[in-house]
N, C-alpha and C positions, 0 to 999 in steps of 0.2 A: 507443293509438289510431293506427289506418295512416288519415292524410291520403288523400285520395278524390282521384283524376284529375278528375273531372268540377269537384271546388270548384276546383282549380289551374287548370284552364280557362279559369274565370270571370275569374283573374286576368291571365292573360298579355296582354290591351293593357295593362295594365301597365306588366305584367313587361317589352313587346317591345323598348323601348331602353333598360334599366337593364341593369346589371355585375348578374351572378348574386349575391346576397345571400343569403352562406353565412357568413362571418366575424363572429362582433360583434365589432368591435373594439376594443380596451383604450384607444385615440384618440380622441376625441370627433368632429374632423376625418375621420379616415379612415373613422369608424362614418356619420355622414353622410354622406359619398361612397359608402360601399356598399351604404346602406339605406335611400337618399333614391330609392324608386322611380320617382314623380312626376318629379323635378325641380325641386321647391320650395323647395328649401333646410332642408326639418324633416322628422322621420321620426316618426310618430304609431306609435304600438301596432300597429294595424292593419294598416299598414303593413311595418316589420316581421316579424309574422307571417305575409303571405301571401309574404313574400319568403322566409321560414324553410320555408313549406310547399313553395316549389316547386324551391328549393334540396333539401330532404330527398327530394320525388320526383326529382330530376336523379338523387342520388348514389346511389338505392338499387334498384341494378341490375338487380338479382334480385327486385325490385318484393315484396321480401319484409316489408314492413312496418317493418323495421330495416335499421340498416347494421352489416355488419362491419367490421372494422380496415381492410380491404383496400379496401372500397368508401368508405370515408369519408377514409381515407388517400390512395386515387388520385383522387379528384374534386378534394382538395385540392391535389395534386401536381401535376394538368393547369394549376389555376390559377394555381396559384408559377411554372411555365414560363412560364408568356406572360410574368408580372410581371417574370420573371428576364431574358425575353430584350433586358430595355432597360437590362441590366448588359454596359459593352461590355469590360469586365475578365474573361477567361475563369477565371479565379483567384478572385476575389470573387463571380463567378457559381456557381462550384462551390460555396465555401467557404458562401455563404448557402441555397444549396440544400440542404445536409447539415445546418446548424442546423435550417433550419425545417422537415426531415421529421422530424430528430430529435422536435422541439416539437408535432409531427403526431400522433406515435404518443401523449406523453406527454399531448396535448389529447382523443385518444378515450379513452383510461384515467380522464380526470377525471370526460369525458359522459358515460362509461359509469358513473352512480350507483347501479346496484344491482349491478354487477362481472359480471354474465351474459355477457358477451363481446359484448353488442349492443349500439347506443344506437336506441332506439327513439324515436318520434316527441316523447310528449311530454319526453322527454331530452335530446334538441337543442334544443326549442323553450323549455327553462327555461335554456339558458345563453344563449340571446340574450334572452327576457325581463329577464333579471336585470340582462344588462348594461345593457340600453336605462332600466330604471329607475336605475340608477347614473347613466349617464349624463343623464337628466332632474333638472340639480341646481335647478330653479326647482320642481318638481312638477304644472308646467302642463300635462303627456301631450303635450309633443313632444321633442324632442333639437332641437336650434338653435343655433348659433354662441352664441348668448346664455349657452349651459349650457356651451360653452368658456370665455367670460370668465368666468362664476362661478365656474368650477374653476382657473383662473389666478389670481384672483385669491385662494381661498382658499391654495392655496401659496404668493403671496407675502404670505400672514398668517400661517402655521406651521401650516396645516391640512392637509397635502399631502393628495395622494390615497392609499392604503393598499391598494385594491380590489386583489385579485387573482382572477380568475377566467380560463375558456377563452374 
């Protein structure tokens, strides 16, 4: 399914003062920072997803419905520059650069679940679902600092967290 210009439209007052929400991330912290479009503090389903939708139209270049290695690898690579450049260590700047295009390439081979050499819409859209239900450890349909102490606290009970996805 190729995401429609016209639905991402609808979203961008939004979208217009939120960090592009491309990542879901492994941090319950940092997933909310990049997928709290509002500014509310909690990140709903819905929310989320239309940040997934217009993330997926930013990166797919070629407006071809899918992304290639090339196009999902360099939307990410723009982004790690900015992030990089408040490393004022040119050594550690390099050094984190190199890990994380490595983990670039190895994060589109996961997306890519039917191995086709594309990751197509709903293939992006199921690694940020997944995560955003991991990280909903109360099952209330948001993410919230609240699903941070729950998951803190289950590790300091011997439950750690185990999760590993892109």
């Amino acid at each position: 399914m190729k995401p429609s210009i016209s639905m991402a439209l609808l979203t961008l007052p939004l979208l217009a003062s939120a960090p592009l929400a491309q990542a879901a991330s492994h941090s319950i912290t940092t997933f909310i920072e990049e997928q709290d479009l509002n500014g509310d503090g909690k990140v709903s389903m819905a929310e989320l997803k239309a940040g997934r939708q217009v993330g997926f139209i930013k990166a797919d270049f070629d407006e071809s419905g899918s992304l290639t290695e090339v196009e999902y690898v360099s939307e990410y690579e723009g982004r790690l520059m900015l992030q990089l450049s408040k490393i004022a260590d040119p050594e550690k700047r390099t050094e984190e650069q190199q890990r994380q295009m490595r983990q670039a390439h190895v994060r589109f081979g996961v997306l890519d679940t039917d191995k086709n050499g594309l990751i197509d819409y709903n293939e992006y859209l199921a690694s940020g679902v997944k995560m955003f239900e991991h990280h909903d450890r109360d099952k209330d349909g948001f993410v919230t600092d609240k699903d941070r102490v729950l998951l803190e606290q289950a590790e300091k009970d011997g439950k750690g967290d185990d999760f590993i996805t892109p």
